[in-house]
Structures are given as structure tokens and as C-alpha cells.
Steps between C-alpha positions, in 0.01 A plus 500: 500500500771731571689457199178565298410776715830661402516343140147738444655831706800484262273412178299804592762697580628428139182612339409105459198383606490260825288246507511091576326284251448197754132629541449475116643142462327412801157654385619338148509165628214522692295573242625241283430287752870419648439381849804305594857638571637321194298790302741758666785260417417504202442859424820608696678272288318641177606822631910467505476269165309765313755826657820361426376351156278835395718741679635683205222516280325695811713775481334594145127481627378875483368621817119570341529120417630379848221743619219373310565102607538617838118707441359208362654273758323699782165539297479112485556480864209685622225294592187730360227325640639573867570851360118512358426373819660775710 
């Protein structure tokens, strides 16, 4: 917790944006209907495969694009009938 604590402080203080996704994978995988801890296995593992393999070709993503999927990721996570409900 610390070292994400300070990890975000720094990021902000950089003009980054802090932030955690744990809560999306975990929201991800909930949704998808994950229950076990293999599912977070898995995932993590997805994770460090995909960011040493794809970490180049990241660095060419315009922001508007990595903005867009990161929209579109939050759109998809709200649940609208509990939002229609409230």
C-alpha cells in the first residue's frame, strides 16, 4: 500500500494520472464470471506477458486513443439498471 500510495503522489506529481487498475480487473472478472483465485492468476499473468511483449508498440498509441478505450472501458462497467434504479 505504501509503495502505491507513493507510486500515485509521484505519478501526480509528474502530471500522470494515479490510479490502480486492480478494481477494474477485479470488476472485469467478476463480471465475466471469474470466481476462483486462478482467475487473478491468470489475469496477473496475462498482465506481465502482454507488457513486456506489447511494450513498445504502446509508446505509439495517441493519447485520444488510450483515452477513448479507457472511456469505453468505464462506460461498460456501469451497471445502468442500478443507476436507473438510483
Amino acid at each position: 500500500m505504501l509503495a502505491i500510495a507513493l507510486c500515485n503522489s509521484i505519478s501526480g506529481l509528474a502530471g500522470g494520472i494515479p490510479a490502480t487498475a486492480a478494481l477494474a480487473r477485479t470488476a472485469l472478472n467478476i463480471k465475466s464470471g471469474a470466481t476462483s483465485r486462478a482467475a487473478g492468476i491468470v489475469n496477473g499473468v496475462m498482465i506481465i506477458i502482454l507488457s513486456t511483449v506489447l511494450f513498445n508498440a504502446f509508446k505509439y498509441l495517441p493519447l485520444p486513443v488510450v483515452a477513448a478505450i479507457l472511456v469505453n472501458v468505464a462506460v461498460r462497467m456501469v451497471e445502468w439498471p442500478e443507476v436507473r434504479l438510483l
